[in-house]
FITORGU-106545 format. One record per residue (C-alpha): residue in three letters; x negated, y negated, z. Coordinates in steps of 0.05 Angstrom, whole numbers, plus 5000, padded with zeros to 4 digits. Each point is the difference from the previous one (the first is absolute). Last residue first. Layout:
// FITORGU-106545
ALAXYZ
...
END
This chain:
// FITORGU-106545
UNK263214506416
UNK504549644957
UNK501149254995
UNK505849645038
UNK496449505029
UNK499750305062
UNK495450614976
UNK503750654986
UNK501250735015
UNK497250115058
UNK501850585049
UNK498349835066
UNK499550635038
UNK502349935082
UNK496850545051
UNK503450265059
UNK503950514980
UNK500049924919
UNK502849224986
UNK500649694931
UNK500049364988
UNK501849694929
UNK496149534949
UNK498349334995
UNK492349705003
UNK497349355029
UNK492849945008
UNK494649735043
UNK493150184986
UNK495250705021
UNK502950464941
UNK503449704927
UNK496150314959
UNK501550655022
UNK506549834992
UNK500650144919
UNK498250805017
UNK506749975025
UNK499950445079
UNK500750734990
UNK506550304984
UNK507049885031
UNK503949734939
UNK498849315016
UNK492950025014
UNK497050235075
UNK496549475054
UNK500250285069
UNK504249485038
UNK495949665063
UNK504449385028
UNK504750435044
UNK504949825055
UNK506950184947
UNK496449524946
UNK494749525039
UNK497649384963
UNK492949864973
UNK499950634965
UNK493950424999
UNK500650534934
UNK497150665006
UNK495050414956
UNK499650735006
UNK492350134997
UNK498450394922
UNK493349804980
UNK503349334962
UNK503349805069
UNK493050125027
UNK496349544958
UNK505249514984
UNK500749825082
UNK492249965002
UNK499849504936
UNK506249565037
UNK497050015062
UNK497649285010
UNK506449864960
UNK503750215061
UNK500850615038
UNK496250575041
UNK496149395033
UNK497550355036
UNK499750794963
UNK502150635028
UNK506149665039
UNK507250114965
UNK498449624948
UNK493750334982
UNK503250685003
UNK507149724971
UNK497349654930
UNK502249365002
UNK504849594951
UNK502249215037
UNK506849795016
UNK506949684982
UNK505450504997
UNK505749984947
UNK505450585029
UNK504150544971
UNK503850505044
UNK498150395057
UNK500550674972
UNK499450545040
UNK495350644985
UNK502650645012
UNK497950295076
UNK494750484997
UNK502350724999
UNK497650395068
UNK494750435006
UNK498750724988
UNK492449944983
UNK496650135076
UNK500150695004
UNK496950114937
UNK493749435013
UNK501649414958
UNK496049864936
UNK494249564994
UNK497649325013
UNK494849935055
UNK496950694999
UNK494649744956
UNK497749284992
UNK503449395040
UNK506849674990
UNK500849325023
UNK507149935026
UNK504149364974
UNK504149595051
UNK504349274989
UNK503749725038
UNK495149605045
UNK493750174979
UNK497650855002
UNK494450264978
UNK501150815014
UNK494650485007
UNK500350664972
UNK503550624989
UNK506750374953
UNK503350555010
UNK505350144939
UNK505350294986
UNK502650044926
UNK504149404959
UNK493049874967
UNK494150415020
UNK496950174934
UNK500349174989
UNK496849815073
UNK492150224979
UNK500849614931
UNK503649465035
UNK495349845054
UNK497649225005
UNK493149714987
UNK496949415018
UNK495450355054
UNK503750625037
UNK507050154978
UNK506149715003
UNK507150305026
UNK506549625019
UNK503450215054
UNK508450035002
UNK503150215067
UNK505450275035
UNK501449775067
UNK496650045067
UNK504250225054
UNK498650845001
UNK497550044935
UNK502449664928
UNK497550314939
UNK493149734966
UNK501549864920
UNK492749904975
UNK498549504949
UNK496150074932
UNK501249504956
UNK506149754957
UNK502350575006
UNK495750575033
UNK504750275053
UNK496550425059
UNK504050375043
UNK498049885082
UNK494950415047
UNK494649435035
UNK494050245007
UNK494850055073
UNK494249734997
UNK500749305049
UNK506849844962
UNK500549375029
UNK493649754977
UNK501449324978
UNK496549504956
UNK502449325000
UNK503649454978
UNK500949395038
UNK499849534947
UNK494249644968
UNK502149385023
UNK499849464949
UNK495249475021
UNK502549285006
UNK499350065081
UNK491750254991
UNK498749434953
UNK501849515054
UNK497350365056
UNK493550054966
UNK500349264974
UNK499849865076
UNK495050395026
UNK495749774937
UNK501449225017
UNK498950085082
UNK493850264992
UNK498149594949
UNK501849385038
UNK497050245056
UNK492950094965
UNK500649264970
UNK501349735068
UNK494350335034
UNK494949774939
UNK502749305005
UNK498649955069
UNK493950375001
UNK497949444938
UNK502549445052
UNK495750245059
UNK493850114958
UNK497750754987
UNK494050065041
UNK493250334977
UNK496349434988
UNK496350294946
UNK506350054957
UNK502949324999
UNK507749825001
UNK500849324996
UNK507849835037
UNK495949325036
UNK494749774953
UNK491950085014
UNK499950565033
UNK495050015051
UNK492850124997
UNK495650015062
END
């Protein structure tokens, strides 16, 4: 009977796998194991979280009733009821598109307004759908209350990173970073409200819709500047419960 020859010589026709080769073979296999579970871990603790953000149905069909301002994007004034206060929504549309030319023959009027909310943290924008989502108030519901004037919360330099608010807030993961820059360009340029993400709190909040000095539309110049860190000046605003970061320079003294 053959045998093989050298101790550790693997040979097919004798259909066993020598004791050191099965050896070798076992340790090799745990070691790999072991390797990609661990370089898994490793790569999954250096990975930016993609937030919490979400979508949120909390409207679940019915419309909210508020007065819709339009500058620097369209945002819904919602008075306060029973204990919940006043609030400020922002308003996008579907796909990488926001609503102006559907919110401008509404501004300073009543409006009811549906959707779905995406919602991260502080910061909220509601999705508006097709048709009887964004139109004038019923009759009996348009005498409401004049929003609170805006308050000025004085001038600030924020560290941070541009967004637009649906993806930030939770329609896209990651909704920020340079992985998202093109994404966050895309729907800023269609017409979402962008927002800046500081990396330190100003009155509890670190989402500021982005608006230029004088209260218009975000600087065209930004929107190179989406999805990295940046350091911009400019002064706070606050309507109800929403804060506007009005830029008006970078931190090296140039213009926005």
């Amino acid at each position: 009977m053959l045998k093989p020859a050298e101790r550790g010589f693997f040979v097919g026709y004798f259909k066993k796998v020598p004791t050191d080769v099965r050896a070798l073979m076992i340790g090799f296999i745990v070691f790999f194991v072991a390797g990609m579970a661990s370089a898994s871990v490793l790569l999954s603790l250096n990975t930016d979280s993609p937030g919490a953000g979400s979508y949120a149905d909390e409207l679940h069909g019915e419309h909210l009733i508020g007065t819709m301002e339009t500058s620097p994007y369209p945002v819904l004034r919602v008075p306060a009821t029973g204990s919940r206060p006043a609030r400020a929504i922002m308003l996008a549309g579907s796909g990488k598109f926001g609503v102006d030319d559907r919110a401008l023959p509404l501004a300073g009027k009543a409006a009811q307004v549906g959707g779905v909310f995406v919602k991260r943290g502080d910061l909220e924008m509601l999705l508006i759908g097709g048709g009887d989502d964004l139109k004038a108030a019923e009759p009996q519901a348009v005498a409401l209350p004049n929003p609170s004037p805006s308050e000025s919360l004085g001038r600030w330099r924020l560290t941070g990173e541009i967004c637009d608010g649906k993806c930030g807030g939770g329609a896209m993961k990651p909704g920020t970073g340079l992985a998202h820059k093109a994404c966050a360009n895309l729907c800023i340029n269609g017409g979402v409200p962008p927002v800046f993400v500081s990396t330190a709190p100003v009155e509890g909040h670190i989402f500021f819709l982005l608006s230029s000095a004088n209260g218009g539309p975000m600087p065209a110049r930004l929107l190179d500047k989406t999805g990295a860190p940046i350091v911009l000046e400019g002064t706070i605003e606050r309507r109800d419960d929403l804060l506007i970061f009005k830029v008006d320079g970078f931190a090296d003294g140039a213009g926005a």
